[in-house]
C-alpha positions as CSV (number, residue, x, y, z in Angstrom):
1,X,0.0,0.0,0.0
2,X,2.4,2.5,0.7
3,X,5.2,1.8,-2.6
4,X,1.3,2.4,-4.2
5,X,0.9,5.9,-2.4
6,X,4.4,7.0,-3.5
7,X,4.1,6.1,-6.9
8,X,0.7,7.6,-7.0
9,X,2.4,10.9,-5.5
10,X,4.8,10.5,-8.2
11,X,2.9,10.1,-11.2
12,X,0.8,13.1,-10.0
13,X,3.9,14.9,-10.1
14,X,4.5,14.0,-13.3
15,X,1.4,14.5,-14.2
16,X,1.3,18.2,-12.5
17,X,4.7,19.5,-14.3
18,X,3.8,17.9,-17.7
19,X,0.5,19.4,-17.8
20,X,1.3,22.9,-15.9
21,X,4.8,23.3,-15.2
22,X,7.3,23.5,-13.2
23,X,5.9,26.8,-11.3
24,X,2.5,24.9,-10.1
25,X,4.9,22.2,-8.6
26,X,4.0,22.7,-4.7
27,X,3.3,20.3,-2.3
28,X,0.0,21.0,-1.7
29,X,-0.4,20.5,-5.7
30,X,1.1,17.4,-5.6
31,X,-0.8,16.4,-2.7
32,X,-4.4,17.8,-4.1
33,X,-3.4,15.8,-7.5
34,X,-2.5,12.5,-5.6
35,X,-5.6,12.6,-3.9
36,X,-3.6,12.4,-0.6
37,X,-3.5,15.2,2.5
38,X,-0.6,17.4,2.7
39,X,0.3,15.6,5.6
40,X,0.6,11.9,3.5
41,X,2.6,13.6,0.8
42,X,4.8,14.1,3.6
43,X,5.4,11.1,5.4
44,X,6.2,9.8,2.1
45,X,8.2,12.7,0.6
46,X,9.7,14.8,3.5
47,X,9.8,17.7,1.2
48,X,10.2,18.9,-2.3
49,X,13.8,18.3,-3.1
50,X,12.7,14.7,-1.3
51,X,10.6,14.7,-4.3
52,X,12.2,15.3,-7.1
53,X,14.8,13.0,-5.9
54,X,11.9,10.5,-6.0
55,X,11.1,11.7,-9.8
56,X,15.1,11.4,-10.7
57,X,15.1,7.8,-9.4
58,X,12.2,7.0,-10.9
59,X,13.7,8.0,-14.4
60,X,16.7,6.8,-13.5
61,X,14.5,3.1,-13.4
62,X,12.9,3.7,-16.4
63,X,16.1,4.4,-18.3
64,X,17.7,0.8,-16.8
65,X,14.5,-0.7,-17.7
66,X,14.8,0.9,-21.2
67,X,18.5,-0.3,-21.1
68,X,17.6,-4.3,-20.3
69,X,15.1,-4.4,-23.1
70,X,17.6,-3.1,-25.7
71,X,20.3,-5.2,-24.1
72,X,17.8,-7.9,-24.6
73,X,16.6,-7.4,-28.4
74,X,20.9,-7.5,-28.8
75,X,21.8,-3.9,-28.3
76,X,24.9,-2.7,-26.6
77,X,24.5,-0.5,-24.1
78,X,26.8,2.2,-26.3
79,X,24.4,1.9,-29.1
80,X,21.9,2.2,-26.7
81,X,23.2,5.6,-25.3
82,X,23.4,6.9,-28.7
83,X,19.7,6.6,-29.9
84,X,17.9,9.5,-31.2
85,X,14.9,10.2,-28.8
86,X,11.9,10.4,-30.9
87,X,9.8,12.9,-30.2
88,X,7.2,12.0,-32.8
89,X,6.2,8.5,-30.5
90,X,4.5,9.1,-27.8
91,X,6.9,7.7,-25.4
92,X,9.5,9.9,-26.5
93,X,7.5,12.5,-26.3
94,X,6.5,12.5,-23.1
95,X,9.8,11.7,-21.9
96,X,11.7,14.9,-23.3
97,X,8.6,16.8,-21.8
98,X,9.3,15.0,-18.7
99,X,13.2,15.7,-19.0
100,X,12.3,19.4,-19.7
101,X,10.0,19.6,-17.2
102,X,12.7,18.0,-14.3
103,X,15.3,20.6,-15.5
104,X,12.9,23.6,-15.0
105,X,12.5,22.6,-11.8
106,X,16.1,22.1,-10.5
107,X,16.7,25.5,-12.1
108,X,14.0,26.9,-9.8
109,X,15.4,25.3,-7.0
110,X,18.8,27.0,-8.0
111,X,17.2,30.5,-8.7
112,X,15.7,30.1,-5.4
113,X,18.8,29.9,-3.4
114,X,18.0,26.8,-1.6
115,X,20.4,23.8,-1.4
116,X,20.2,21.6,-4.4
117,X,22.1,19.3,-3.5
118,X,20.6,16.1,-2.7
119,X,18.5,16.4,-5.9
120,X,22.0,16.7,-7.8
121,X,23.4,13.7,-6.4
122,X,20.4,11.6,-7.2
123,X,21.1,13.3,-10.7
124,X,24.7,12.3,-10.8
125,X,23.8,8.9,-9.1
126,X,21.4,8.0,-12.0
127,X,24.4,9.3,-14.9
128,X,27.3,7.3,-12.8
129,X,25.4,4.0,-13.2
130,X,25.4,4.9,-17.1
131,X,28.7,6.0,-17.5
132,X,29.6,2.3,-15.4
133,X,27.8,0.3,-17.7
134,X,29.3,2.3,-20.9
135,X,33.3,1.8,-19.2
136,X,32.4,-1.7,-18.5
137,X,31.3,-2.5,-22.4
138,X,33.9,-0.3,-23.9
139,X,37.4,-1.4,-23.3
140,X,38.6,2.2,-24.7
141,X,38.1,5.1,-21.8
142,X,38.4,8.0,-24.1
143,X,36.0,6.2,-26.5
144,X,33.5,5.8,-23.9
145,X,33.7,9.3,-23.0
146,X,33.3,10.3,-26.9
147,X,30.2,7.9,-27.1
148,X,28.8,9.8,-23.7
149,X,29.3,12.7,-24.9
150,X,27.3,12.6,-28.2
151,X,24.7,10.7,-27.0
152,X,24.1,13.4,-24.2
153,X,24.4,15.9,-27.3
154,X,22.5,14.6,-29.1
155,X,19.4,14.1,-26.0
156,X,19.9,17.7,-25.5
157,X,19.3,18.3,-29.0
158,X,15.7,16.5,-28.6
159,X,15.4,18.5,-25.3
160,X,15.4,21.7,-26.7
161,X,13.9,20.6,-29.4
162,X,16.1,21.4,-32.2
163,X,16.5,19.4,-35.8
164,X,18.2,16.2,-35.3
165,X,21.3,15.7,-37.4
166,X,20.2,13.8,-41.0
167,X,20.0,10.3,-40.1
168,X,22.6,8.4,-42.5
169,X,25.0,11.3,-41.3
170,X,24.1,10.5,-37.9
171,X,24.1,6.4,-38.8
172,X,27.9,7.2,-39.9
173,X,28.2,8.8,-36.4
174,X,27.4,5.9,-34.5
175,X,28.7,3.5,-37.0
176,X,32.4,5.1,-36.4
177,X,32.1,5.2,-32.7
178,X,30.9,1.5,-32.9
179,X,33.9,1.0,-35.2
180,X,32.1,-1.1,-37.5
């Protein structure tokens, strides 16, 4: 019952900054949209850096999730790494607005002036268990690093929604870093 009261906390959060952004993201908002009392928001969530750290695990789960079925259709996790978000499927979609939506918030908290910091290190927890994955596949460090780097270029492109790069061109990219 309760992992089913957090999760329902957590998907109204996701619902609450998908739909109306990253300013209507207060607890009592959350709370309201959950269906719970302030008061149950926050015996599960102690406050609202507590959840957002919730939200970055959650997406950090989703991504391994996302990871083990490309792993299991015969991806590595480089090629993996490098796809092109789709923003055209719908769960593509909703993930950059998701992403977007996440990064509003943090810069929020940091316009705010209060501490950041435990939602950064669930941040940099989530990007450390990439990064080990990627090190343990790749044998080469600087190539792993060059294959981190684009893919986070190019999931920053599909953040901000710009053009992706033409897709042979891009095919070559990955194709190269593969060394195929």
């Amino acid at each position: 019952m309760s992992s089913d009261t957090r999760d329902r906390i957590l998907d109204a959060l996701e619902t609450l900054l998908l739909e109306r952004g990253a300013a209507q993201m207060t607890l009592d908002n959350v709370a309201a949209a959950a269906g719970v009392s302030k008061g149950g928001l926050l015996y599960h969530f102690k406050s609202k850096d507590a959840l957002l750290i919730g939200l970055v695990q959650r997406l950090g789960d989703r991504a391994r999730a996302q990871l083990e079925e490309a792993r299991s259709s015969g991806s590595s996790i480089a090629e993996w790494y490098l796809q092109t978000p789709d923003p055209t499927t719908q769960d593509d979609a909703v993930e950059l607005a998701l992403y977007r939506s996440l990064l509003a918030t943090m810069r929020t908290i940091d316009a705010s002036g209060s501490e950041p910091d435990e939602v950064q290190r669930a941040l940099d927890a989530v990007m450390v268990a990439w990064s080990d994955n990627l090190d343990t596949e790749v044998d080469d460090p600087v190539r792993a690093d060059t294959i981190r780097l684009v893919g986070d270029g190019v999931y920053l492109r599909a953040l901000l929604g710009l053009p992706q790069i033409e897709p042979a061109r891009y095919r070559a990219v990955v194709d190269r870093l593969l060394q195929r």
